[in-house]
Structures are given as structure tokens and as C-alpha cells.
GUBANU-442874 format. One record per residue: residue in three letters; x, y, z negated of N, C-alpha, C in turn. Coordinates in steps of 0.001 Angstrom, whole numbers, plus 500000, padded with zeros to 6 digits. Layout:
PT   rest       nx       ny       nz      cax      cay      caz       cx       cy       cz
PT    ala        X        Y        Z        X        Y        Z        X        Y        Z
...
***
This chain:
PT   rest       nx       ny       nz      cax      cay      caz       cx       cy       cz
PT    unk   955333   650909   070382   954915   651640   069220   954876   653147   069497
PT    unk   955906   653687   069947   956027   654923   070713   954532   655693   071306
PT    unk   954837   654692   072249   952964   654838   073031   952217   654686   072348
PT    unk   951524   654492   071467   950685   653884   070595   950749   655693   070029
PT    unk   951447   656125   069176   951931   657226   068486   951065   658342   069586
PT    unk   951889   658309   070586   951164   659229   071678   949857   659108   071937
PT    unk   949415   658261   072263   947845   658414   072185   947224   658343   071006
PT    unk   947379   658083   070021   946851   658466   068665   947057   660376   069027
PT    unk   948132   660790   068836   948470   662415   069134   947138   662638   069847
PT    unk   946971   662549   071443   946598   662721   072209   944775   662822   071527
PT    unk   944523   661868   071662   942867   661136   070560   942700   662364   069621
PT    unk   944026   662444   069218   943712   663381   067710   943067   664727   067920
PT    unk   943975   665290   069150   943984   666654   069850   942483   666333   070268
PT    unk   942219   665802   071331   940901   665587   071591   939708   665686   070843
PT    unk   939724   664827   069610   938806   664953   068876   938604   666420   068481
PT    unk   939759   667053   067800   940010   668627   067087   939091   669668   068515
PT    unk   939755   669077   069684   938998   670196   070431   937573   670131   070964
PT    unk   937216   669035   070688   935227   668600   070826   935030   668897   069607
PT    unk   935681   669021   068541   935027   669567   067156   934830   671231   067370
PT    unk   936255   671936   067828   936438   673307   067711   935070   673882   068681
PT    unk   935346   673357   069630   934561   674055   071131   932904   673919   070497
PT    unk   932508   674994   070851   931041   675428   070852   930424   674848   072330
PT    unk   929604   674142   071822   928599   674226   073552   928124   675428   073483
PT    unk   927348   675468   074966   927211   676962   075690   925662   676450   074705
PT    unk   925202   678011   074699   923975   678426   073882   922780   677953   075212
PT    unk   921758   677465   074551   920990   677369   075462   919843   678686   075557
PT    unk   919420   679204   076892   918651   680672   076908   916988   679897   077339
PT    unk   916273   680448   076615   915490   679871   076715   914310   681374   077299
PT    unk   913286   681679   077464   911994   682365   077692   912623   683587   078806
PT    unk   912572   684852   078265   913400   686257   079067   914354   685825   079468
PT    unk   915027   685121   078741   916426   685297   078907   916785   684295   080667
PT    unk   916086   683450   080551   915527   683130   081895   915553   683375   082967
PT    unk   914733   684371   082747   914301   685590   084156   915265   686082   084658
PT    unk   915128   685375   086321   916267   686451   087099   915574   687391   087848
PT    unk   914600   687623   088871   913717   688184   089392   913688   689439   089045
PT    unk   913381   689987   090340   913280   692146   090152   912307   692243   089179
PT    unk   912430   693348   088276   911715   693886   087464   910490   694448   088267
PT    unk   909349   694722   087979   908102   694882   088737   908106   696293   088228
PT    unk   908318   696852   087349   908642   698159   086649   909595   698249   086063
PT    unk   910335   699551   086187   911571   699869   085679   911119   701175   084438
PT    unk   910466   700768   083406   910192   701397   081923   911034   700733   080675
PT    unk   910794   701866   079500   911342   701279   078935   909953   701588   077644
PT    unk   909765   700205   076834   908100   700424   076319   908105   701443   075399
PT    unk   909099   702211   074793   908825   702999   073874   908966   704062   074242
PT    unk   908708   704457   075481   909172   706005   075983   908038   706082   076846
PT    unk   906674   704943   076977   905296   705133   077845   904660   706454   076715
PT    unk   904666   707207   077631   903095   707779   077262   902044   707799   077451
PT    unk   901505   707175   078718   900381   707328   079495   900110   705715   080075
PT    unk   899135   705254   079893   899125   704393   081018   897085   704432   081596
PT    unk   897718   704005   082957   895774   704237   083441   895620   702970   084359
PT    unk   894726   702384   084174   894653   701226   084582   893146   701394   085589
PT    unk   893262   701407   087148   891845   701196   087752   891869   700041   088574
PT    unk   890525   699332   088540   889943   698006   088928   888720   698371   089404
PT    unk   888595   698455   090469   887625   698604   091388   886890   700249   090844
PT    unk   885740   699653   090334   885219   701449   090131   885696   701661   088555
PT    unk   886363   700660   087705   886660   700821   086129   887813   701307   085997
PT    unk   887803   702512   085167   889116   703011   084555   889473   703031   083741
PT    unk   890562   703204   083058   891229   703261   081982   892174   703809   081535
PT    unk   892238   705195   081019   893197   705944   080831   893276   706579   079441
PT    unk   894878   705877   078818   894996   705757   077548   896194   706783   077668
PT    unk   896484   707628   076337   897316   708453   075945   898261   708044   074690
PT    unk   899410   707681   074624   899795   707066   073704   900284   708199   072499
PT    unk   899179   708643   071156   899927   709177   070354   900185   708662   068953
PT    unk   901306   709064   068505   902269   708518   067484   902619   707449   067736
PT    unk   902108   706066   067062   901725   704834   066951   900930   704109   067766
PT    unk   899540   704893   068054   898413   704617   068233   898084   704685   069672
PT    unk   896661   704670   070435   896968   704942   071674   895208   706188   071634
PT    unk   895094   706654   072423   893487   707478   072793   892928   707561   073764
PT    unk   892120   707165   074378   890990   706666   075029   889791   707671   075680
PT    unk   889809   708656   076330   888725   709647   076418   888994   711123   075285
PT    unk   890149   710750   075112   890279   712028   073806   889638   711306   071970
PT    unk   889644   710035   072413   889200   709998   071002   890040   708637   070345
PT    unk   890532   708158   068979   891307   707208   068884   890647   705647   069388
PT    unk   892030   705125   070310   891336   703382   070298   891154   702489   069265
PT    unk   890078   702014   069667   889559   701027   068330   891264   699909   068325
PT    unk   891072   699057   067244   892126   698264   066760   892332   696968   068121
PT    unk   891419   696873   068965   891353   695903   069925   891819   696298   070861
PT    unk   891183   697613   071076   891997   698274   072680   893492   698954   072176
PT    unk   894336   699255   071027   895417   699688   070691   896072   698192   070978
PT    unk   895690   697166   070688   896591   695761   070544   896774   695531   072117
PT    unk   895678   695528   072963   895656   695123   074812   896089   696524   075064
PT    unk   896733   697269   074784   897256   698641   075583   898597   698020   075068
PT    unk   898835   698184   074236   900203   697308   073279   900927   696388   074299
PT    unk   899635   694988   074208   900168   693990   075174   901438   694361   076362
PT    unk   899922   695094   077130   899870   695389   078745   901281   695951   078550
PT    unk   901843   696971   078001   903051   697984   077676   903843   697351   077703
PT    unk   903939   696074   076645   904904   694887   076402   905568   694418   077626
PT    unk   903991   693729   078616   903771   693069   079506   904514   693464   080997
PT    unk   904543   694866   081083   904660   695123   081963   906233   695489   082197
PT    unk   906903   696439   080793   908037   696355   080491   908980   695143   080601
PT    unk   909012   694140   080499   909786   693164   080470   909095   692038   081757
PT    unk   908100   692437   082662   907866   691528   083654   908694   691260   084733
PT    unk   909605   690577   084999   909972   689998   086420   909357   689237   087735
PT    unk   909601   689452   088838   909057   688990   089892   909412   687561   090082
PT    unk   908562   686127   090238   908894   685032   090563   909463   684939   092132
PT    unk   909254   685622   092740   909811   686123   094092   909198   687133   094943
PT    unk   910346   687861   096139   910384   689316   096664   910393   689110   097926
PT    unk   909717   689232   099017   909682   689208   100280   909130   690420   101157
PT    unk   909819   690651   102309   909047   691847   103007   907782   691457   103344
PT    unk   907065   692072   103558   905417   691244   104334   905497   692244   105523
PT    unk   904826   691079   106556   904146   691815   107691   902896   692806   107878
PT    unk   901983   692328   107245   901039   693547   106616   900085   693099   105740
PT    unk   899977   694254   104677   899187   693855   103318   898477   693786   102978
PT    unk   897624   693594   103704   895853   693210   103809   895899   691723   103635
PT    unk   897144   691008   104192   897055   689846   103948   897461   689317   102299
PT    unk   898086   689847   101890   897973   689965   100128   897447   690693   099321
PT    unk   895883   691445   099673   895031   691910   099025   895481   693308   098293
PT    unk   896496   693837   099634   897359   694644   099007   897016   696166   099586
PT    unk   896014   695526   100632   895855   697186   101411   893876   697247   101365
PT    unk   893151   697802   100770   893363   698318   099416   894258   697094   098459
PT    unk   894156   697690   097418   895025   696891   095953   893616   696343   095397
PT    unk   893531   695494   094701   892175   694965   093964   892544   696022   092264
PT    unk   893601   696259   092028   893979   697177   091099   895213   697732   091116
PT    unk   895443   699212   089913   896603   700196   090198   896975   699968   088882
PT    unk   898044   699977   088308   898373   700383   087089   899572   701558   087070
PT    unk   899203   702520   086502   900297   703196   086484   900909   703678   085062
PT    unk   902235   704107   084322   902348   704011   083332   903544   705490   083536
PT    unk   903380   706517   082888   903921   707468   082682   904926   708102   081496
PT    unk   906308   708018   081745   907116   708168   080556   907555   709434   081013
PT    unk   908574   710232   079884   909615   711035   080370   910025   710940   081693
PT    unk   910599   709824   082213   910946   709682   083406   910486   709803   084445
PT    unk   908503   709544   084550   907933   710373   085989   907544   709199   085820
PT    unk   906196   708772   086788   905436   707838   086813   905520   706748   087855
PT    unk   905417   705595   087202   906046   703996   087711   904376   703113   088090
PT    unk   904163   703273   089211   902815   702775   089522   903327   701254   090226
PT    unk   902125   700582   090009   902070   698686   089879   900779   698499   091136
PT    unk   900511   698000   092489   899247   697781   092753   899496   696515   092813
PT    unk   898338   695708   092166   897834   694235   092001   897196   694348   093812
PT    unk   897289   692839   093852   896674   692170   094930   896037   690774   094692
PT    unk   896138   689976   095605   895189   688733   094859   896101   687389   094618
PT    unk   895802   686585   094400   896664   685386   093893   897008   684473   095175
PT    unk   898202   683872   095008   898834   683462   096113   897723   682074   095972
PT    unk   898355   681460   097479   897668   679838   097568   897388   679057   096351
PT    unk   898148   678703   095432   898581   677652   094287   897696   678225   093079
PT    unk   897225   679676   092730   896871   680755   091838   897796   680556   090658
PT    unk   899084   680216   090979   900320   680202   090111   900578   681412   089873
PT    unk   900377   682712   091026   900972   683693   091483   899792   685069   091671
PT    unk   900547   686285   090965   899817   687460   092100   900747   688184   092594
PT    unk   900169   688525   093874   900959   690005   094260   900600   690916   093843
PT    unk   902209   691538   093701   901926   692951   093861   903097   693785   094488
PT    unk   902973   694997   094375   903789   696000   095037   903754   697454   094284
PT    unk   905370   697494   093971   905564   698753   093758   905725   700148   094480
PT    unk   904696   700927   093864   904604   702542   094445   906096   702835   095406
PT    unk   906030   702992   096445   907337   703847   097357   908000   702498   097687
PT    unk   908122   700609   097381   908804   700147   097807   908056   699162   098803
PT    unk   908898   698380   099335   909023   698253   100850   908889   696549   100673
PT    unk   909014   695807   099642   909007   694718   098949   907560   694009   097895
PT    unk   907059   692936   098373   905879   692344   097861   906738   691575   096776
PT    unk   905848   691530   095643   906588   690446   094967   905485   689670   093956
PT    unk   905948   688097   093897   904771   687507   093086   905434   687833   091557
PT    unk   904309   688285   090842   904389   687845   089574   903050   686913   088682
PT    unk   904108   686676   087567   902815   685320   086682   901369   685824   086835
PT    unk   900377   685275   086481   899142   685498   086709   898900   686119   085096
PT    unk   900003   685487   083947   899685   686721   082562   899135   687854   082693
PT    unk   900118   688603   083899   899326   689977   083422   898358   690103   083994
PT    unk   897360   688964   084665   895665   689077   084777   895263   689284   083543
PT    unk   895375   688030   082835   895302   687851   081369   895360   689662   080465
PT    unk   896271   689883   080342   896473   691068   080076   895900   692211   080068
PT    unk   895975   692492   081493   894948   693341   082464   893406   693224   081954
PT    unk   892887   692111   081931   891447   691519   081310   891362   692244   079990
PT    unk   891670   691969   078877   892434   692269   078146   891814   693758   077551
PT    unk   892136   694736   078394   892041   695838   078385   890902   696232   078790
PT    unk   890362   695834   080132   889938   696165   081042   888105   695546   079703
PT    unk   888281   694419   079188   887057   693714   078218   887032   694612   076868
PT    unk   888347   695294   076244   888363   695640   074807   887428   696602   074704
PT    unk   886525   696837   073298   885642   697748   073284   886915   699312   073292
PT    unk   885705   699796   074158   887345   701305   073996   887168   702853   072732
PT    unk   887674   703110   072732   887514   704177   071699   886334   705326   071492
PT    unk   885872   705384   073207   885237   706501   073668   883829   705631   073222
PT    unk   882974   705052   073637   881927   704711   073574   881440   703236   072484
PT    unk   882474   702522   072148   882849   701480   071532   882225   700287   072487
PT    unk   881530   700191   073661   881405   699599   074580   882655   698435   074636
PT    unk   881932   697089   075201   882570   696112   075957   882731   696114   077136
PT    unk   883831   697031   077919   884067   696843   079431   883786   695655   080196
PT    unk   883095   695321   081295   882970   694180   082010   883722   693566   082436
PT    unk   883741   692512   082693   884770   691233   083192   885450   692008   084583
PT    unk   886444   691674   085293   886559   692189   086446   886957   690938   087528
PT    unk   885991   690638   088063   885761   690007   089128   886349   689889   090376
PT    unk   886897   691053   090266   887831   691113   091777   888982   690163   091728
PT    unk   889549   690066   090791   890997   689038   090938   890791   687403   089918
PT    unk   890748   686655   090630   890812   685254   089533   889135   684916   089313
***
């Protein structure tokens, strides 16, 4: 009977502490990401960002809210894909970082595109290259480092994005850009 008593105790405790105990939270999307940051910004302190793809440019000025385009305000399409890209680029991690032997072989010497994005802090430049084997992947490489790294193919998406929105200056539809994807 004794024994009996004790493991009832025992059962009891048990149960109380699978009731008390929290499972671990599950992290789901960012929270994810282990991989080097591809830029080290922080999105609300961009002022500038200029985006070139072959002979197309893009150089936006971010004021107040809003963003400007040639000196004149961006339409509601190119403020949302400048938005994105800002988003995009701020919180992007690398799916992986390797030295390369030389970067012609990742479409890296020229870059198929530059992005560069200018805060308080001095300017954080991005060169795109082309998509790995699988087109799971692009390279790229950050300004001054010594390290290739793949990231998602989104910020093609993105990049497009911008690179298609009618822009402020002419209200024009920028052309597709062909060089990557």
C-alpha cells in the first residue's frame, strides 16, 4: 500500500510538471535565419538607395515618408518597390558564404547589378551576380569583402520590382531586365 501511495505522489508530481512546463516556442520565418547579413542597415535610417542593371538606373532619395526619383516625387508603385527592396535588403541573410577562386565564375566580375543604399552611416553597396546551378540561389558580394554569398532569388523579384515600376520622373515603365533569371 505504501508503494502504491508513492507512485500515486510520484504520477501526481509528474502530471503538475507537464502541466506547469511550457514547450519551447516554435520560430518560424526571420527568426530562422542564421546566415551573414548581406547588408548591415538599419531600414529607417536609408536615405539613398541606387540601383544599376546593366545600362538602367535608379536613384531614389528617401524624403519624409516618401521616396524621389530624378528630383521629382515617386509615383505610389515605385514608393511601395523602393519600400520593398529597403525591407528586403535590411533583413536579408545569406543561405551560404564561401571564399571563391575567381568571380567571373559567379557573374561577379563585372556584377550583372550594384545596389547601393546610403544611411547616416556611409554607404553599404550589394553586387548581384547570376544564379547558382539549382536557380534556388544568387550571388552576391559585398563592397570591401572577401566572401561570396548565396542569397534567395526574392530579391530578383524585388529588384524587378523597381527596376519595372513606372518612376516619378517620366511616369514610364522601366524594362524587364534580362541579365539575371
Amino acid at each position: 500500500m505504501r508503494r502504491t501511495v508513492v507512485l500515486a505522489a510520484f504520477a501526481a508530481l509528474a502530471v503538475a510538471l507537464v502541466a506547469l512546463v511550457e514547450p519551447p516556442r516554435r520560430r518560424t520565418g526571420s527568426e530562422l535565419a542564421r546566415g551573414p547579413r548581406a547588408l548591415r542597415v538599419v531600414p529607417a535610417r536609408v536615405r539613398q538607395v541606387e540601383l544599376v542593371a546593366g545600362t538602367r538606373r535608379v536613384l531614389a532619395d528617401r524624403i519624409g515618408d516618401g521616396w524621389q526619383v530624378a528630383g521629382v516625387s515617386a509615383t505610389p508603385a515605385m514608393r511601395d518597390a523602393l519600400d520593398a527592396l529597403v525591407d528586403e535588403l535590411t533583413s536579408l541573410r545569406a543561405v551560404d558564404a564561401f571564399r571563391p577562386g575567381a568571380l567571373a565564375a559567379y557573374g561577379l566580375d563585372p556584377p550583372s547589378a550594384t545596389i547601393a543604399v546610403t544611411s547616416a552611416d556611409g554607404t553599404a553597396r550589394l553586387a548581384l551576380g547570376s544564379l547558382n546551378t539549382v536557380g534556388s540561389a544568387v550571388y552576391a558580394r559585398r563592397d570591401e569583402h572577401g566572401r561570396v554569398l548565396q542569397v534567395g532569388v526574392y530579391l530578383l523579384d524585388v529588384v524587378r520590382r523597381v527596376l519595372e515600376a513606372p518612376d516619378g520622373a517620366a511616369g514610364t515603365v522601366r524594362a524587364y531586365w534580362p541579365e539575371i533569371g
